[in-house]
C-alpha positions as MATLAB code, in Angstrom:
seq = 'XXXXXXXXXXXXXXXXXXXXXXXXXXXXXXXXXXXXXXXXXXXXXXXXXXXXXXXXXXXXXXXXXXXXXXXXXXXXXXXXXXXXXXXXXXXXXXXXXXXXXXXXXXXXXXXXXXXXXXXXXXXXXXXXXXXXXXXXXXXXXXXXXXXXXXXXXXXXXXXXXXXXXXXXXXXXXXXXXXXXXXXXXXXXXXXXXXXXXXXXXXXXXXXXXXXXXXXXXXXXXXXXXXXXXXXXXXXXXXXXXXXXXXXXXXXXXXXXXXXXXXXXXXXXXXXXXXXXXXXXX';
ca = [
     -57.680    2.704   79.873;
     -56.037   -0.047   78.060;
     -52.487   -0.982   78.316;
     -49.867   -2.546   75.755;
     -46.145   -3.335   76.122;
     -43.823   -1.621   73.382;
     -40.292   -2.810   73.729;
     -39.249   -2.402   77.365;
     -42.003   -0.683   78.512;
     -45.758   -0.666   79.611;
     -47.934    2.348   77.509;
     -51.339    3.157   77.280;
     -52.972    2.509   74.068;
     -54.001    6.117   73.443;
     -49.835    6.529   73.751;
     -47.841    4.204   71.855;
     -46.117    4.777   69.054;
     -44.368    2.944   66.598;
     -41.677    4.065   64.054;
     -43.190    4.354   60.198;
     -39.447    2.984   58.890;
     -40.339   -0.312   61.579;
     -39.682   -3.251   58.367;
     -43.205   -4.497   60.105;
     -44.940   -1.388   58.641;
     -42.974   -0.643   55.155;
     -42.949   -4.892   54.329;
     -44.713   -6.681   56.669;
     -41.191   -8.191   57.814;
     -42.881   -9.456   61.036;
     -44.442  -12.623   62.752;
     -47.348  -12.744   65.091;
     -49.064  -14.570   67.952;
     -52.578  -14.695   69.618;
     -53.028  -16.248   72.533;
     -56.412  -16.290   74.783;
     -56.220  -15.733   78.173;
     -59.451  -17.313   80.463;
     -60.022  -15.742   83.766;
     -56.475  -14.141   84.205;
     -54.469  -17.209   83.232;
     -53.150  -17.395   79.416;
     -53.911  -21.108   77.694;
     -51.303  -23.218   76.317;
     -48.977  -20.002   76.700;
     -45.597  -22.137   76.005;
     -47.414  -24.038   72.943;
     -47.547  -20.535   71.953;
     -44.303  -19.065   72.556;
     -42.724  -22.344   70.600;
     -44.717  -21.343   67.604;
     -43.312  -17.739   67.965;
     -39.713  -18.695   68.411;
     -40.006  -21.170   65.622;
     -41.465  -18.410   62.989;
     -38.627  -16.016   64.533;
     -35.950  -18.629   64.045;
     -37.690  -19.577   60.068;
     -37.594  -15.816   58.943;
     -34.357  -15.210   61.012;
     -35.611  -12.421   63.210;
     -33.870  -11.721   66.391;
     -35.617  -12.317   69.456;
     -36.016   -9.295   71.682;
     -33.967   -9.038   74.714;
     -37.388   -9.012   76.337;
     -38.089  -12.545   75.304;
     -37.274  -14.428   78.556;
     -39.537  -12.230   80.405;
     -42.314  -12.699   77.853;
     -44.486  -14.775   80.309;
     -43.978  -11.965   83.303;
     -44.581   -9.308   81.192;
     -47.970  -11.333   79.372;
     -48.976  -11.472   83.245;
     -48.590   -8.011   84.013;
     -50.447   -6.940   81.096;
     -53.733   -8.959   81.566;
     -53.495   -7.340   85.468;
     -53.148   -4.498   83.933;
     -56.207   -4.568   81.176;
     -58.409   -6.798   83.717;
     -60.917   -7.888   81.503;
     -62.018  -11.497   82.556;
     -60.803  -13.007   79.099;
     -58.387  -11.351   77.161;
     -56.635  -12.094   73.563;
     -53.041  -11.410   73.834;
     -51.728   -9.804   70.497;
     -47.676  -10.179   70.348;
     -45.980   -8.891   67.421;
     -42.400   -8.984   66.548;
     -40.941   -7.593   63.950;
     -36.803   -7.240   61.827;
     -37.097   -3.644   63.442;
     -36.633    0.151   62.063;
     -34.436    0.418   59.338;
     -32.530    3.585   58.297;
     -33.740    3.516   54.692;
     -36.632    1.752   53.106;
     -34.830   -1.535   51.578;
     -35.746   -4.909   50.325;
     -32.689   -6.598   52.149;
     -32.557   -5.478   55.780;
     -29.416   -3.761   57.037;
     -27.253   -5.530   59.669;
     -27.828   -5.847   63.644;
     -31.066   -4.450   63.662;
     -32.897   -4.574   66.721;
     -36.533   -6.195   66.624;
     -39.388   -4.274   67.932;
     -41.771   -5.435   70.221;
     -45.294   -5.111   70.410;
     -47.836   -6.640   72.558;
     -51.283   -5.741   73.552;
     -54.668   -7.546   74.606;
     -58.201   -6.694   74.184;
     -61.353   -8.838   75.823;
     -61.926  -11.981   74.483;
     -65.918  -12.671   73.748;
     -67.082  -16.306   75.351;
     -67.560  -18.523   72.649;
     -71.023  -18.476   71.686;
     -71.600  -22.354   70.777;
     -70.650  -22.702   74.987;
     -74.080  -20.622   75.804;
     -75.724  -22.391   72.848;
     -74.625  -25.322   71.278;
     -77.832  -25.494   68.934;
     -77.485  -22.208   67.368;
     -76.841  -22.423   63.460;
     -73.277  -23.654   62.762;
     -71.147  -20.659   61.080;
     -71.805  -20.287   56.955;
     -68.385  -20.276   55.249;
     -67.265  -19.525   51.844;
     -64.669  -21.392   49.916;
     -61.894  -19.576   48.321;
     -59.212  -20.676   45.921;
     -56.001  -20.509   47.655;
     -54.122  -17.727   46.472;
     -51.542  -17.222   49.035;
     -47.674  -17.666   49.489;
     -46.340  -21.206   50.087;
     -44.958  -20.318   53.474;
     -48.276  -20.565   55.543;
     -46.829  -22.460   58.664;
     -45.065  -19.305   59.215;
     -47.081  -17.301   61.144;
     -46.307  -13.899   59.687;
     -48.481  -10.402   59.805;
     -48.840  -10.298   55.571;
     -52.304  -11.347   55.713;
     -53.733   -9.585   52.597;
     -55.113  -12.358   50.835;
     -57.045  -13.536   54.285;
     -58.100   -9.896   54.945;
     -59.523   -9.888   50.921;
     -60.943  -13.078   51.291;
     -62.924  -12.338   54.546;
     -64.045   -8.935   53.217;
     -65.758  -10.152   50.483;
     -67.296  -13.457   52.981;
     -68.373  -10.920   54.975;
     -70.039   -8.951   52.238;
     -71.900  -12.380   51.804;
     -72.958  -12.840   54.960;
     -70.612  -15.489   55.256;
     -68.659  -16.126   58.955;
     -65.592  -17.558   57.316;
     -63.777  -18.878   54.585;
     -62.072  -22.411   53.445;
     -58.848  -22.010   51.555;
     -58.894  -24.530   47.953;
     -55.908  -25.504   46.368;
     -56.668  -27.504   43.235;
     -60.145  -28.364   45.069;
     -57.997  -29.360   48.374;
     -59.056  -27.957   51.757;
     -56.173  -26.268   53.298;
     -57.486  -24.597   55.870;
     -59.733  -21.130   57.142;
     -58.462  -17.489   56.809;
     -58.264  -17.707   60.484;
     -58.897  -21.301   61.374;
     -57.904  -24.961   60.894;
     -60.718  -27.558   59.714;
     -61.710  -30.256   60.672;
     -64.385  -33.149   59.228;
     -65.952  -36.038   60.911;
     -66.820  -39.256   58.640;
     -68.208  -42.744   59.751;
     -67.327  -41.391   63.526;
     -63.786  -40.479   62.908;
     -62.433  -37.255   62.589;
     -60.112  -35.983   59.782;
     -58.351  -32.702   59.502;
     -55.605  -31.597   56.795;
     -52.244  -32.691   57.481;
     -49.557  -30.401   58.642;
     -47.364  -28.756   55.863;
     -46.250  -25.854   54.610;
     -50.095  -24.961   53.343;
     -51.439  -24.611   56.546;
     -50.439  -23.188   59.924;
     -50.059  -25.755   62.744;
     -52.548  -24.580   64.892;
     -51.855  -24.253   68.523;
     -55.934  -25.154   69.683;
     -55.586  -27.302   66.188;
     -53.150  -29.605   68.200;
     -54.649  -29.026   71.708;
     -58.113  -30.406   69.832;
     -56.171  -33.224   68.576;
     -54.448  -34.298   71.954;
     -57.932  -33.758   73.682;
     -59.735  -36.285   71.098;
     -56.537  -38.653   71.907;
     -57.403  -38.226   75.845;
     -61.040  -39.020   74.934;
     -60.307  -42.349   72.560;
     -61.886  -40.478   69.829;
     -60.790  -42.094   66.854;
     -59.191  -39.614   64.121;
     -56.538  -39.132   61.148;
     -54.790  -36.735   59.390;
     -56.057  -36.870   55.738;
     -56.053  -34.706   52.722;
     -59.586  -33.451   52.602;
     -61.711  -32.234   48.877;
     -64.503  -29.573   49.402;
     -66.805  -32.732   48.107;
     -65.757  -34.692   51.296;
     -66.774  -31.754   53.129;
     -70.249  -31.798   51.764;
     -70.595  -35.247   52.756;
     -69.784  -35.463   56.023;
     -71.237  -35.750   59.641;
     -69.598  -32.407   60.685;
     -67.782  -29.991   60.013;
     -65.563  -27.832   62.431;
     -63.119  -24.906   62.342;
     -60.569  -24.123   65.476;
     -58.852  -21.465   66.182;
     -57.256  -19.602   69.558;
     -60.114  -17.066   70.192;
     -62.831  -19.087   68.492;
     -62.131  -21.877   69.910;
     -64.415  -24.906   68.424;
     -67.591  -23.928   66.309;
     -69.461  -25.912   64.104;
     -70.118  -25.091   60.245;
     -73.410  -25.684   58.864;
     -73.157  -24.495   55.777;
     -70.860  -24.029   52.634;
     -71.065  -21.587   49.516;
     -74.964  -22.743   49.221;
     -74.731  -25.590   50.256;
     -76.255  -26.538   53.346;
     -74.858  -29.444   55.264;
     -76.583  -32.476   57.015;
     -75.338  -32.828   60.313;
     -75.296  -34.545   63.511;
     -77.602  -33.123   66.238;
     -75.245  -31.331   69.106;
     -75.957  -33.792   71.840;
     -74.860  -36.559   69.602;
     -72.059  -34.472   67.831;
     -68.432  -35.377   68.111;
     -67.462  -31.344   68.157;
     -69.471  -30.660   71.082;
     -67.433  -33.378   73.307;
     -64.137  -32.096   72.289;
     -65.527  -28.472   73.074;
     -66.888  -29.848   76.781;
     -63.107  -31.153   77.240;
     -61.748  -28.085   75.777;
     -59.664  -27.182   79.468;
     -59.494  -30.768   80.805;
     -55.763  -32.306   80.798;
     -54.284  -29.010   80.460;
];
């Protein structure tokens, strides 16, 4: 039986319930956070909890009185669910509103949800020369707000469907031919040995295992920039990566149709970062 937290209190999945007025439900008034959890222990848990107060504090939703005991009750959970590896789901939302209205009425109280399911190892660990993921680029139709991290996801949920329909693993967000970044993912690009990923802004989400990538290449004296990025750039280059908290680091080999010329995996950049992924942490 799996377990969640709703609130104040621990339920199993089969019995939680949430309201149908919750704003999270009728608008998608809500923010998110996923955050993996190896062998019992969740990874970069504070990084994550900053990014959640910071999208509660941008769409000014309260934080629930539970919020102090987030960590405790994050514990608890993963005891409870005992997989190995877990994905911790936490979702807060404005809270259940009388009537269904565009502006929220005062003092609400937020709901909040968390739950975890297993999280699978990362597949590029057991085999590093495995074929690199096949993407799909996508013009960039989404609001201008993505460094919030909030639940309306529609446009990434369309724009994996049809990936997926194509075989494709994932997809690269284009604005006017600029990378932004993956429906689920950050990017990243290596050229002449140095590694280049989009800068932060309010196109992209800061990525939690974005930055913990980019503090672990600083650890290693791996040389790399921030720099806007064209899907031509990304055709050119020595590799091509995409992070994310329950991905991790996996390669991409190949893009629309075209197929990319890589470095080999022993001499790759991506695979040294992945080997450091839980050193200086």
């Amino acid at each position: 039986m799996d377990w969640t937290f709703l609130n104040n209190s621990f339920f199993s999945k089969e019995n939680v319930k949430i309201s149908p007025f919750d704003r999270g439900f009728l608008f998608g008034d809500s923010v998110y956070e996923v955050i993996p959890v190896y062998e019992g222990k969740a990874f970069l848990l504070e990084d994550h909890l900053t990014r959640l107060e910071r999208s509660l504090m941008e769409t000014k939703i309260k934080k629930p009185i539970s919020w102090k005991d987030f960590p405790k009750i994050i514990e608890e959970l993963v005891k409870r669910n005992s997989y190995k590896d877990q994905q911790i789901y936490v979702q807060i939302t404005r809270g259940v509103d009388e009537h269904r209205n565009h502006i929220p009425s005062k003092n609400l109280n937020p709901t909040c949800f968390i739950s975890s399911a297993e999280l699978s190892i990362n597949p590029f660990r057991i085999n590093p020369n495995r074929p690199g993921l096949e993407v799909k680029s996508v013009e960039d139709t989404r609001w201008s707000r993505c460094d919030i991290k909030a639940v309306t996801l529609l446009p990434n949920v369309m724009a994996l469907r049809e990936a997926n329909y194509l075989n494709k693993d994932e997809v690269i967000f284009l604005k006017e031919d600029k990378v932004n970044e993956g429906a689920a993912s950050n990017v990243f690009a290596v050229f002449s040995g140095v590694v280049m990923t989009p800068p932060v802004s309010s196109k992209i989400l800061s990525g939690v295992t974005r930055n913990h990538v980019i503090n672990t290449m600083k650890h290693r004296n791996i040389s790399f920039e921030e720099q806007e990025l064209t899907i031509e750039d990304l055709y050119k280059a020595e590799e091509v990566w995409m992070t994310s908290s329950t991905k991790e680091l996996q390669p991409v080999s190949k893009i629309d149709d075209k197929k990319l010329k890589l470095t080999q995996p022993e001499d790759s950049i991506w695979l040294k970062v992945l080997n450091s992924f839980f050193i200086n942490t």
